[in-house]
Structures are given as structure tokens and as C-alpha cells.
N, C-alpha and C positions, 0 to 999 in steps of 0.2 A: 504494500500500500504506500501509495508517496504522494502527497500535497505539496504543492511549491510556493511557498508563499510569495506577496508580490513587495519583498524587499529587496528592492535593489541600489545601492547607493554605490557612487563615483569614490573608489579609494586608489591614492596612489594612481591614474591613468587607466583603471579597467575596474570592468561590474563585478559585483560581489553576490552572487546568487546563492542564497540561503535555500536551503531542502528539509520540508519537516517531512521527513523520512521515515516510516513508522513500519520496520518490517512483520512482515506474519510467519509466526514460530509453529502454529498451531503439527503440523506434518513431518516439523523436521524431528531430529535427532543426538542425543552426544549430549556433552556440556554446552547451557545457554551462550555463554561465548561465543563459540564456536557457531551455535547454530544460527545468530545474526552475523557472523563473517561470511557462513555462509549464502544468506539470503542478499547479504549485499553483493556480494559476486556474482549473482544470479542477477539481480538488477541491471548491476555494472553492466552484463553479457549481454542483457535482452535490450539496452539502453535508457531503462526507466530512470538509471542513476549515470547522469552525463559528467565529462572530464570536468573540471573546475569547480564545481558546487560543492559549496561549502554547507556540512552534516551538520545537526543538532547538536550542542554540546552534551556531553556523555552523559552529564546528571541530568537534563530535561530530559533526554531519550531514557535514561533509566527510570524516572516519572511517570513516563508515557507507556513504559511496558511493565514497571510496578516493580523491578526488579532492581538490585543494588547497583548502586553508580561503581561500584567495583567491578561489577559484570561488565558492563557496556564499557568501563575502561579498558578491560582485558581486550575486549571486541576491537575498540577502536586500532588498540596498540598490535594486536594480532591483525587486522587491515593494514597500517604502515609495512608492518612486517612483509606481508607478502607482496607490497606494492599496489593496493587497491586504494591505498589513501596516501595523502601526505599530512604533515603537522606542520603547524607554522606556530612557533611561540608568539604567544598575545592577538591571534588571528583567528585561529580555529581549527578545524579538520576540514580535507577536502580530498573529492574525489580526483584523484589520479588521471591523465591521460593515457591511453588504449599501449601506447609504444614503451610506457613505463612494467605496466602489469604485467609484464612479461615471465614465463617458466623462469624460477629463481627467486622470483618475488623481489621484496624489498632489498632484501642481498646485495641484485643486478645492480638495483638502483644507485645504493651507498658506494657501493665497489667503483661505480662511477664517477661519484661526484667529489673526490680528494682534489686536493691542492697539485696544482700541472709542473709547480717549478720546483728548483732544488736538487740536490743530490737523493736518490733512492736510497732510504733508509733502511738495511736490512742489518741492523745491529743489536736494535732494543727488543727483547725479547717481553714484550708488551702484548695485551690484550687489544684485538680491533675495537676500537673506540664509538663505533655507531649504534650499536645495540641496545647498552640501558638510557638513552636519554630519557628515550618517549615512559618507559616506566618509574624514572626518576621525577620528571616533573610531574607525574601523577602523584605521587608519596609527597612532594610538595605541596600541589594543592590540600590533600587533605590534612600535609599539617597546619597550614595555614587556617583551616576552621576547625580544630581540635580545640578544646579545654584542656589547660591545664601545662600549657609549651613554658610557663614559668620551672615548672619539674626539668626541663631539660637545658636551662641556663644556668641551672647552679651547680653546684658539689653535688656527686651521686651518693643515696648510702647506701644500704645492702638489700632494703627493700624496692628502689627503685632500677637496682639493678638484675634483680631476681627473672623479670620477663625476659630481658637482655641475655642473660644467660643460659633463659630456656633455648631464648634461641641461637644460643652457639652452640648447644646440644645439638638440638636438629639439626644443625648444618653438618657439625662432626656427624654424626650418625651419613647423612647423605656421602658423605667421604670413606664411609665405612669403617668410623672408629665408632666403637659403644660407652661413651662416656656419663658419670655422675655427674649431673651437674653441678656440686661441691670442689670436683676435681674440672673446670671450665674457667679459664679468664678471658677477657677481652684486652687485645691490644690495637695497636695502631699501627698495622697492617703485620704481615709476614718478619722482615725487619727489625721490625721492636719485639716482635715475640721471640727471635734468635739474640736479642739482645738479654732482654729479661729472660731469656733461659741461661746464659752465658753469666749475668749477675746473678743467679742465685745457685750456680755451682762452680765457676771457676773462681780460685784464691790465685794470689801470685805464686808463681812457678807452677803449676801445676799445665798437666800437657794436655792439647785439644788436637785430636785425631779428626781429620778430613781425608775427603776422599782423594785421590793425585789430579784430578781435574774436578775444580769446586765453585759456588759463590763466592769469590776473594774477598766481599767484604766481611765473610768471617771471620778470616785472619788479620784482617785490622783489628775490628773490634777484640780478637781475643789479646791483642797486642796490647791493646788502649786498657785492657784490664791486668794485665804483668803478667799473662800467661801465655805458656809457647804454643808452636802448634808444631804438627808434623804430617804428614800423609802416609793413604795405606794406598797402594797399587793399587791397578784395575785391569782388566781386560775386555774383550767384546761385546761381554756381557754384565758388565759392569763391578764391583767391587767384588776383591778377592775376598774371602771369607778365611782362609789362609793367613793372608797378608794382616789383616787385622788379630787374627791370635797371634800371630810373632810378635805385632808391635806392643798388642795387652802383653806376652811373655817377657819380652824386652824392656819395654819402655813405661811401664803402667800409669797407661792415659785414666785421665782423670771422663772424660766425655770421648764420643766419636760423633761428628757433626756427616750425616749423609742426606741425598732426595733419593729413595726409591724408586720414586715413580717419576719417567719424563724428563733424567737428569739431563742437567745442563752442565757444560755445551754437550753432551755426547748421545742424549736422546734418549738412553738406555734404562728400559725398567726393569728392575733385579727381579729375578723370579723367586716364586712362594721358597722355593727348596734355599736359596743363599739366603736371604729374608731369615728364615727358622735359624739357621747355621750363626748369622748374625745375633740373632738376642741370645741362641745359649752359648756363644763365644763372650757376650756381654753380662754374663749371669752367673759363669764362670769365674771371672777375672773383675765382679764388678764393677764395672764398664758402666755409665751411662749412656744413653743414643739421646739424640735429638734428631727427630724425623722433622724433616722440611717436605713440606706436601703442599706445598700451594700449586702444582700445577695438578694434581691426584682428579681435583673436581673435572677437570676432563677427558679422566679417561677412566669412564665406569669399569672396564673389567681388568681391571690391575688386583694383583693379589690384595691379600689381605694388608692395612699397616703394620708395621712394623709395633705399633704401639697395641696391637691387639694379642703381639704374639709376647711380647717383655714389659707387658703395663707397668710395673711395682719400679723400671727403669729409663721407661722413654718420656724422653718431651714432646707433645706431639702441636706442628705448628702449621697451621691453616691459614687462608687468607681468601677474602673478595676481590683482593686486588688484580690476581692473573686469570681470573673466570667470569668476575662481573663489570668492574668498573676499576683500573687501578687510580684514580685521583681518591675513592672512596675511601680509603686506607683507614680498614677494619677487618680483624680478624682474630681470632679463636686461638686459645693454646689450652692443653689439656695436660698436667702435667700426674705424678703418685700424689698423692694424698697428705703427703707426711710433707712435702716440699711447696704447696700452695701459698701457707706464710712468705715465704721466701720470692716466694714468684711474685706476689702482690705489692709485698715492700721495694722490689727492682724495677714495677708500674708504678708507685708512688714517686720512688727517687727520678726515674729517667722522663714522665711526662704528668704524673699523679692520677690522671684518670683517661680510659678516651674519651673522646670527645661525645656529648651524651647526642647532642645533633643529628653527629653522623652514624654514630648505633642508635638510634631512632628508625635510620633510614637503613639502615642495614639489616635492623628485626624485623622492619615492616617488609622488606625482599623477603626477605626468608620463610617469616610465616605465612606470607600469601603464596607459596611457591615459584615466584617469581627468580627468584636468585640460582633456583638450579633450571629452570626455563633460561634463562642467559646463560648460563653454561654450558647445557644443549647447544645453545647458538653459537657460542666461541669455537665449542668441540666438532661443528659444522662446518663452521667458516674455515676451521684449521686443516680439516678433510678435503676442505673443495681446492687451499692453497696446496697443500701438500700433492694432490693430482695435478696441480697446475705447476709445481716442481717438477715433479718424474717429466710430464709432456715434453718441457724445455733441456733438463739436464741430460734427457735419455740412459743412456747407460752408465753416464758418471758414477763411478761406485760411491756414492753417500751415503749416511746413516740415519733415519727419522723414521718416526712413530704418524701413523697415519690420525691421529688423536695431538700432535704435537704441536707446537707453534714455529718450531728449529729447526734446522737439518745441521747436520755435520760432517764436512765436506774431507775427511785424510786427502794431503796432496806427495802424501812421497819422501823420500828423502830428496828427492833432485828437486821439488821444489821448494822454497823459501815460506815459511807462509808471513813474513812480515813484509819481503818484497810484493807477495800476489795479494797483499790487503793495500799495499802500496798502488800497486796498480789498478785495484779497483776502486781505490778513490779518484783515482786520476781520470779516469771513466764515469764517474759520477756515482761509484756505488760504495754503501758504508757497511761495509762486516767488522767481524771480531776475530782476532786469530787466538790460539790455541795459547799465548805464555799471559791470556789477559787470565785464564783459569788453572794456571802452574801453580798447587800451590806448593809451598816450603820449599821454593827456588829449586825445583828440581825442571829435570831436562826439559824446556819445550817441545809438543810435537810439531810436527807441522802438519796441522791444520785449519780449518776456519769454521766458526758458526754463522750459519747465516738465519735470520728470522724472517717470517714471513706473515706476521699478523696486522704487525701495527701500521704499515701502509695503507691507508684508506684504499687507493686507486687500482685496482687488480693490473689493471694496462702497467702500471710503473713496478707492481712487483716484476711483470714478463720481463720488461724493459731491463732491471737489471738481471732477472736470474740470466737472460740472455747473452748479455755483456760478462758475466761471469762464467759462463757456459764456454763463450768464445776465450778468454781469455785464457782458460783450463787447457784446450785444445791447443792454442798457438803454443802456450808456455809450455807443452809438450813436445811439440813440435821444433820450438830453439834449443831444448835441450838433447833432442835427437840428432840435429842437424851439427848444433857443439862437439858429440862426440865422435 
């Protein structure tokens, strides 16, 4: 059913045509959602819903069909998504042109619309940026007419923080940890939570175990607190299980800092059997682990955490930042039960609380299902780049997780990879090479990480895997012709 009212007013140099749009559910199916996206598509098709008209705001349409302005939010926001609408902040919703809605949906659309200049960024291993806006400025409006937003400009105490923490439970739980929520902190993003795990167990001198290719900002920070670090070997398939019981027999580390799942730069997710091998090498030798899992949310079927198999030992550290929103920086640590004083007192000293704002807006993702619904999406977007890798690289032997945001490119020993990261700036493209994750000054290899998420414009990812493609090629080619 659609009425068109006769509002038309001159904004900016063109008509603004307003749609009271009032779809009929009565036939369909599924979640309500879903079943007015899909009646607007049926619209859209038959042309009763034309390109440019601009839709009922979400709450009078959810008025109009009696149903929560959450519902027709999801509607709306799940329309962007596949491209049957667009959002204009302080505008409105409107319907889409025919050559936008294309197979791919809203995807096509963003994947399009990135910045044209500049050098290609394939260095920041960041989440694509387009996806939670349309959900975020929803959680906006409705904090804006909530009761009671004075609770979240002050000091939290432990009553205001209690929902908060239900819902970093559920998040863990989606990541496939089974946490108390007693044993659940909140920090301010992934980062701080390796931080505040690191103050509430390393003293000076004491030794922090990493993997041979790691996040290097952990070795600062464990510096910046008087404690050493060292590395365990890896191979193919990522950390030796081996190499960590020498270095416990050896050198008896006080923590071992790994990511399981989706490690960086090398892709590699440790299977369940080194995982196990790991907590009772750690269980053994009383070992601590601090699991870094913030990339775990996309990739559902990775074994079990490491915190599921050595609880009473691991830190387990989560985050929204590489799944939903990284400016959002909010995330989850779960740590034994006996260590939480400890952990809260090193949130007190390094920031005192997070920000109650942005865990506002972090629980409200979370319990509305929204925040693993983005993660889906990342875990999508990372799939469709990752086949737009293979197409371009061909048979280049790299390494990456079809769930991943990186690849990792070995170049050999004939080639350089500080020279071939050299040369691919010079070309306009920005990677990372292999001693930026050396830790404890051991040998670099030579390789390169490349990422492929956080470029908005898919053309400019092609653009440069392609120019790195060629480069791969030539530079194999001078050093053949060399010898």
C-alpha cells in the first residue's frame, strides 16, 4: 500500500518527495524486519516505490504498523545494506536508484564510493569502516530520548555497571568463551586490556614470552613496565608447542602473550591439538597465557579459546574494535577469579573507568544482536576481498584465512622485503614487512603483510594488489637474469 503525499518542497536545487509508504505484512514470513525489506523490494521491482523518495521516518512507520521503532530501524538499516535505500544524516531515508541495487547490495555501493586519491593503503590491519554507521546513529537517537543519560556522565559504580557486564558476557560467550560475569571487565578497546593484563602480572625483571612474529606493541609496553621479553619459535602452522616448554624449562617466563586465532602478520590459526599442548605446557611450568582474540569474532569455527581449555591461567582479551567499529574502543577481558582485584586496580590507574558513553553504545550493539550482525558483515566483506586477492595474485604462494583481513606474502631469501616494501611505496602502495613483527631482535624474514579491509574503494584494493603482483614477478625476474 503507498500514499504519496503532496509534499514537495525546493531543497538545495531538487524536489524532495516524501512517501507514506505503509507496507502489507499480512502473507509474508521470517522476522518482521525482514519481512518489510522485503515488501519494499517488491515495491522497488514492480515501481510503486521510485528512485529518490524519500520513506517515513522509522518511528512514524513503526506507529503506523504498531510495531517497535527498533523493528523498522533494523528494516531501514537492513535496506541500506542491500542497497534499496540510502541514509542521508539530518535528511532522511530514501529510495535508491535501479543501477545502485545491484547483486551485492549495499556492499557494491560503499566498495565504491572511497576517496580516489592517495597512496593505497594496504598496511593497517583495520576493520572496513562502512558498516556500523547506519546502526550507530540509531543507538544515538534513542539515547538522545532516554531518561536518565545523567547515569552515564558520571563515575560508574558497580550497580551501574552490572548490565555492562552482562553484556560483555554475551559477547564472550559469542566468541566462544563461557564466562562469570564476576570474572568480566570492561576496557578500552583490545590494547588496554593487554595493558591491564600486563599490570596486574608482570613485576620488574620478570620474563614475557611472545610468539617470534607478534603485536610489537607488546614488547614496548612490557619494557615501559621493567620487564623482559623473549620469543618462542613458530612454524607453518603456527607456534611450536615444543619451543614454549624449552623456554618454560629454560627461562621460566612469568606470562606467554599469543592470538590463536587469525595471527598477525602470519594468518595462522593454531589448531585445537597445539591449543591443548599449550595450557598443559602452561599448567605445568605455571605459565600464564594471555589470549589476544580480537580478530576470533570472525571466524566462527576456530577451535575452542585457549581460555576455555587453562581458565584458573589465561587472560582472555576481546574487543569491538576489529569486528564492529574500531574508533568504538570497547572491549571485554575475562580474566581467574583470584586476579580481578588486580585487573580493576591497573583500569583504575591507566584510565579509571571506560568511558560509560561508549559502553552505552557498545551494550546497546550487543544486546540487540547487532554487534555480531557486523561481524557477519566484516567476516563477509573479508571473504569477498580475500577472492579478490587469489583472482589478482594467482598462484603467488601467500598465506591467509578466507575469514581474515591479511594475507602474508614469504618473498624468499633472494628477495629483500625492506627493499620490495620500498618499492611498493614508490608505486603508490603501503604494506608492512616482516622485522615490523620480529620480536626480541631476532632474525627478520623476509616477508610482507598486506591488508585488505580498511580501503573503502575495492577498484584501489585491485589497483594495488596488482602493482604488487607485478612487482613480485619483475623482482623475480632481475634476480634471475642477475644470476
Amino acid at each position: 500500500m503507498l500514499k504519496i503525499a503532496a509534499r514537495l518542497h525546493q531543497c538545495n536545487n531538487y524536489i524532495d518527495i516524501m512517501a507514506i509508504w505503509i507496507p502489507t505484512l499480512d502473507d509474508r514470513k521470517g522476522p518482521k524486519y525482514l519481512q518489510i525489506v522485503d515488501a519494499m523490494a517488491e515495491d522497488i521491482r514492480i515501481g510503486k516505490l521510485t528512485a529518490g523518495t524519500r520513506l517515513l521516518p522509522h518511528r512514524e512507520l513503526a506507529y503506523q504498523l504498531g510495531i517497535s521503532a527498533n523493528t523498522t530501524s533494523r528494516a531501514y538499516a537492513e535496506g541500506v545494506k542491500r542497497a534499496l535505500l540510502r541514509a542521508e544524516v539530518g535528511r532522511g531515508t530514501y529510495v535508491r536508484s535501479p543501477d545502485t541495487a545491484a547483486p551485492g547490495g549495499e556492499l557494491n555501493t560503499l566498495l565504491r564510493s572511497g576517496a580516489e586519491s592517495g597512496p593505497v593503503d594496504l598496511s593497517r590491519n583495520l576493520p572496513f569502516p562502512g558498516f556500523a554507521e547506519v546502526y550507530i546513529q540509531d543507538v544515538f537517537a534513542s539515547l538522545g530520548s532516554m531518561t536518565g543519560v545523567s547515569a552515564l556522565l558520571d563515575y560508574q559504580t558497580k550497580d551501574d555497571l552490572a548490565r555492562h557486564l552482562e553484556a560483555g558476557k554475551i559477547w564472550l560467550e559469542s566468541c566462544g568463551l563461557q564466562a562469570e560475569t564476576g570474572s568480566v571487565l570492561s576496557t578500552m578497546g583490545g590494547q588496554h586490556g593487554l595493558l591491564c593484563s600486563l599490570m596486574a602480572l608482570l613485576r620488574p625483571g620478570d620474563l614475557l614470552l611472545t610468539e617470534a612474529l607478534t603485536y610489537m606493541p607488546v614488547c614496548a609496553l612490557a619494557d615501559a613496565l621493567g620487564a623482559k621479553t623473549g620469543s618462542v619459535e613458530m612454524d607453518e602452522e603456527g607456534v611450536l608447542p615444543e619451543a614454549f616448554e624449552e623456554a618454560c624449562r629454560t627461562s621460566k617466563p612469568k606470562a606467554f602473550y599469543l592470538t590463536p586465532t587469525l595471527q598477525s602478520p602470519t594468518t595462522v590459526t593454531l589448531s585445537d591439538m597445539r591449543r591443548q599442548a599449550i595450557a598443559d605446557i602452561a599448567e605445568k611450568y605455571n605459565v600464564f597465557l594471555i589470549e589476544d582474540d580480537v580478530f576470533g569474532p570472525l571466524k566462527t569455527d576456530s577451535p575452542a579459546p585457549l581460555a576455555m581449555k587453562a581458565p584458573d591461567r589465561t587472560f582472555y582479551i576481546s574487543s569491538l574494535s576489529k569486528s564492529v567499529a574500531p574508533g568504538l574502543r570497547v572491549g571485554f577481558l575475562s580474566a581467574p577469579h583470584r586476579l580481578m582485584p588486580a585487573l580493576r586496580q591497573a583500569v583504575n590507574l591507566s584510565v579509571w573507568m571506560t568511558p560509560p558513553l561508549n559502553l552505552e553504545i557498545a551494550t546497546r550493539l550487543i544486546l540487540e544482536g547487532t554487534a555480531r550482525e557486523l561481524s557477519h558483515q566484516q567476516s563477509m566483506l573479508a571473504a569477498r576481498r580475500q577472492r579478490l586477492a587469489r583472482s589478482v595474485l594467482g598462484e603467488i604462494p601467500y598465506k591467509a584465512d578466507p575469514h581474515g583481513f591479511h594475507l602474508w606474502l614469504p618473498l624468499g631469501d633472494e628477495i629483500k622485503a625492506d627493499v620490495f616494501r620500498s618499492q611498493c611505496s614508490q608505486m603508490g602502495v603501503l604494506v608492512s614487512e616482516a622485522r615490523h613483527f620480529t620480536a626480541h631482535h631476532g632474525k627478520a624474514r623476509e616477508a610482507i603483510r598486506i591488508c585488505l579491509s580498511h580501503e573503502i574503494e575495492e577498484a584501489r584494493v585491485r589497483q594495488g594488489l596488482e602493482k604488487i603482483n607485478y612487482l613480485f614477478h619483475e623482482t623475480g625476474k632481475r634476480i634471475i637474469l642477475d644470476l
